[in-house]
C-alpha positions as CSV (number, residue, x, y, z in Angstrom):
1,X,-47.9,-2.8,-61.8
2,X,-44.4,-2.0,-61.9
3,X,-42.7,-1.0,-58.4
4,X,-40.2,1.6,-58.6
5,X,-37.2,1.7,-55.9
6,X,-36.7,5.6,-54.5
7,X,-32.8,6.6,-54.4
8,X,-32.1,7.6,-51.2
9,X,-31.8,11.7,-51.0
10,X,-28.0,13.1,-51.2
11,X,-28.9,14.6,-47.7
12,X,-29.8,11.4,-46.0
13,X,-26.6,10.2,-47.4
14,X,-25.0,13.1,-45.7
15,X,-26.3,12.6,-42.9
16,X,-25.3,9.2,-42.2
17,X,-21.9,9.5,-42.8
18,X,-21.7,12.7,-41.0
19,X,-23.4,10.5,-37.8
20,X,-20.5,7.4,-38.9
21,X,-17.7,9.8,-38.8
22,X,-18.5,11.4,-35.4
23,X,-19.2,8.2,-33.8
24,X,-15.9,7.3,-35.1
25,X,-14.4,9.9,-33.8
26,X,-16.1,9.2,-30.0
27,X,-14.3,6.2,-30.2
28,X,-10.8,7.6,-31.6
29,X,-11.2,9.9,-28.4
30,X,-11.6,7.1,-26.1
31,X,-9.3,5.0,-27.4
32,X,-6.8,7.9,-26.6
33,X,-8.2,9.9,-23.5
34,X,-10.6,7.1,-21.9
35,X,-10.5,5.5,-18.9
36,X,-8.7,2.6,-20.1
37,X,-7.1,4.3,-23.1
38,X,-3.5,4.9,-24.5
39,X,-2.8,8.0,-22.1
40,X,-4.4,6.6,-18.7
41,X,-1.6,3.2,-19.1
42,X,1.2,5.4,-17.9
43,X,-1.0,6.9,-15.4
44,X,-1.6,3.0,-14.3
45,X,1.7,2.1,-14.4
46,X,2.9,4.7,-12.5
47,X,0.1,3.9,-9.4
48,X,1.0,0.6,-9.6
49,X,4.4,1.7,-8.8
50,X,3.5,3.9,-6.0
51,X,1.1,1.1,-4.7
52,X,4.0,-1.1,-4.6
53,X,6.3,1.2,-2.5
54,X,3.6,1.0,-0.5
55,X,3.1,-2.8,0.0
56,X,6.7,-3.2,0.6
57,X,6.7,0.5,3.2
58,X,3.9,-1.4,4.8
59,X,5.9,-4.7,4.5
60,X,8.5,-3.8,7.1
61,X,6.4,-2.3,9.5
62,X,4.7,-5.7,9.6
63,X,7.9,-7.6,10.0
64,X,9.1,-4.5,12.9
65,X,5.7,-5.4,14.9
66,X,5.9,-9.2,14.5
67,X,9.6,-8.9,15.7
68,X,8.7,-6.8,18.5
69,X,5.6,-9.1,19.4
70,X,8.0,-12.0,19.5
71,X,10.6,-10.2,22.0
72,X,7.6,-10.2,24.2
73,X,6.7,-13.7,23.8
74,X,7.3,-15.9,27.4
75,X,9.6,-18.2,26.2
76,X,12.0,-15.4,25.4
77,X,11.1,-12.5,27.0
78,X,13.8,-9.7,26.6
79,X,13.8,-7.4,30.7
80,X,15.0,-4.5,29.2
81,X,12.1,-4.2,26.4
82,X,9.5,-4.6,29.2
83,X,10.8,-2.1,31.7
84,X,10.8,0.2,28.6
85,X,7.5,0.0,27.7
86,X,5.7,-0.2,30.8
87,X,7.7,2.9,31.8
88,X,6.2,5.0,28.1
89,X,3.2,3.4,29.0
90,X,2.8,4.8,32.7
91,X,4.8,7.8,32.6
92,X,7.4,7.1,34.8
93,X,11.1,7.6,34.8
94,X,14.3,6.1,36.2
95,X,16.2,8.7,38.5
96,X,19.2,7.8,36.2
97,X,17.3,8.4,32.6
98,X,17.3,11.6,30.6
99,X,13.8,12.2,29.5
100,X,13.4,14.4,26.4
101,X,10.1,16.1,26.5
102,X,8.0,15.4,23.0
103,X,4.8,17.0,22.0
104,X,3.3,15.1,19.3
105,X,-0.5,15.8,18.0
């Protein structure tokens, strides 16, 4: 008994190529406008950028605090700084300062 082989339908054809071509198409997109495509790598670049002003903006306020900390240290503590901050930090005035009033939120 001989076995005879069906050719596959024009439409089935049709449709698989019509299912290639837009999942080709899906990934042309992606490749352009995805999270990780062509497009987003300036976008990535440019936040790395800002994140980097950032670090270093971040930087010197670290290396402002540690040089403040050390003015306060005992071995080399600096009279002037001390009478400055306990005076902000209690309120209080010399009779010979100008105080400037401030009203921050």
């Amino acid at each position: 008994m001989p076995t005879r082989l069906k050719r596959p339908k024009l439409r089935n054809k049709l449709a698989i190529a019509a299912v290639l071509i837009a999942f080709q198409g899906y990934l042309g997109y992606h490749l352009i406008e995805g999270k990780f495509g062509i497009a987003s790598q300036a976008r990535f670049s440019q936040q790395v950028i800002e994140l980097q002003d950032q670090r270093d903006a971040l930087a010197r306020r670290i290396e402002v605090a540690q040089n403040r900390n050390s003015l306060l240290a005992a071995d080399r503590l600096d009279p002037d700084l001390l009478t400055e901050r306990a005076r902000h930090l209690l309120g209080w005035g010399n009779p010979s300062d100008t105080i400037v009033p401030t009203h921050n939120k």
